[in-house]
C-alpha positions in Angstrom: -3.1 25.1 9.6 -4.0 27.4 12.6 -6.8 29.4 12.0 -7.9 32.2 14.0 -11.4 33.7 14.6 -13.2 30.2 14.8 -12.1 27.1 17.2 -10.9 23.4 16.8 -8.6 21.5 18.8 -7.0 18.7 17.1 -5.0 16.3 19.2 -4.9 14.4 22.7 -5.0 15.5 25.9 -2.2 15.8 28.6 -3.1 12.6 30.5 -0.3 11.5 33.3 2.4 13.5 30.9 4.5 14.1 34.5 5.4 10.6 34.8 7.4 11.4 31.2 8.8 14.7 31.7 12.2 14.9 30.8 12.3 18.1 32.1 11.6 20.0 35.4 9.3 22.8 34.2 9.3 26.6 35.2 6.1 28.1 36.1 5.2 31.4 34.4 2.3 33.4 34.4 3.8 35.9 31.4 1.8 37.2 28.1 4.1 35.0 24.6 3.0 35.5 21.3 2.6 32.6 18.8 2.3 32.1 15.5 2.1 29.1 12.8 5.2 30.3 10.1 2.9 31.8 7.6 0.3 33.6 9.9 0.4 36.9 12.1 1.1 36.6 16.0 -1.5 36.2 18.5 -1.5 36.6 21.7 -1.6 33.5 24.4 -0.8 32.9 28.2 2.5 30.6 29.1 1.6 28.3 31.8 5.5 26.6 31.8 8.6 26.8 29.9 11.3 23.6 30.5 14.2 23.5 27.9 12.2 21.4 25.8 9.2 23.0 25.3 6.5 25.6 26.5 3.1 25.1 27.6 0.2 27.9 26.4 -3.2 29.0 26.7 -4.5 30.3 23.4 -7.4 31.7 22.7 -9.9 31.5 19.3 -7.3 29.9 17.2 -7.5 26.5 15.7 -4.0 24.8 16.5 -3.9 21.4 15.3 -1.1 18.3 16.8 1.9 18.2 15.1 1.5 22.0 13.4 4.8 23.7 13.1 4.6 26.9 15.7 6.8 29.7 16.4 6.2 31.3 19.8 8.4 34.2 21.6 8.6 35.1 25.3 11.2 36.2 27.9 13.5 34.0 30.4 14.8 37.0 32.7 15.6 39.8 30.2 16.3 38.0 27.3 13.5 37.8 24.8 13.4 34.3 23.1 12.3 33.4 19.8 11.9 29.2 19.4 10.0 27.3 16.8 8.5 23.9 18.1 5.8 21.5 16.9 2.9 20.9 18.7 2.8 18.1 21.0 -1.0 17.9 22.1 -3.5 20.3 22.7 -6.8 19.9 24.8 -10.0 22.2 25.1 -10.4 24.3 28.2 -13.4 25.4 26.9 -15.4 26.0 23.7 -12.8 29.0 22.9 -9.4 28.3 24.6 -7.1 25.3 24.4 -4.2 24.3 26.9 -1.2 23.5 24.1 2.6 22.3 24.7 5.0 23.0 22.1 8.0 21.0 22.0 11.3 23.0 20.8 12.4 21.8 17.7 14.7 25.2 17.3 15.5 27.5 20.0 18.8 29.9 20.6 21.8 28.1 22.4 22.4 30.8 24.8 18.5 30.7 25.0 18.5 26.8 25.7 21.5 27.3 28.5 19.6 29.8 30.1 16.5 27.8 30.0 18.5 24.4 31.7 19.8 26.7 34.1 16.9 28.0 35.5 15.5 24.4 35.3 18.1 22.9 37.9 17.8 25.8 39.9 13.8 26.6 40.2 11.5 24.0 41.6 8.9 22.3 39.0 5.6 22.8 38.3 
């Protein structure tokens, strides 16, 4: 379970995941929130969004590989709220980890918007 106020990083780290991507991803820069299912939101940084997953900074929580995480953010004006497990997570430093999600339930019009932009947006 994610734990805030104290740090762990469970998991492996991103090695040469571009060689697997199944996705072109979307660069953003935006504030999501994130939040195991039984937990309050925190805050985090998205680094990328693809229509099958996100990829977040967060910051003095304990997110472990495989944890069950729902995150919201925007694409354009819509707000999106997605649940996903978590893929891998690696440690930036002793208090922030780099983690990707991968959706495991997002909105359909969400998901549509999210391939669009994909085709249209070069990757990061």
């Amino acid at each position: 379970m994610s734990q805030c106020g104290r740090w762990a990083v469970g998991g492996t780290s991103m090695g040469h995941l571009d060689d697997r991507r199944k996705y072109a991803r979307i660069g953003t820069e935006q504030v999501i929130s994130y939040a195991t299912l039984d937990i309050q939101d925190q805050l985090a940084l998205g680094k990328n969004v693809s229509p099958g997953g996100i990829r977040f900074e967060a910051v003095g929580c304990e997110i472990e590989v495989g944890e069950v995480i729902r995150v919201t953010f925007n694409v354009g004006d819509q707000t999106v709220v997605a649940i996903g497990r978590v893929s891998w997570a690696t440690e930036v430093d002793p208090i922030t980890a780099d983690v990707g999600l991968e959706f495991v339930e997002v909105d359909p019009e969400a998901l549509r918007l999210l391939e669009e932009l994909a085709e249209t947006t070069p990757s990061v």
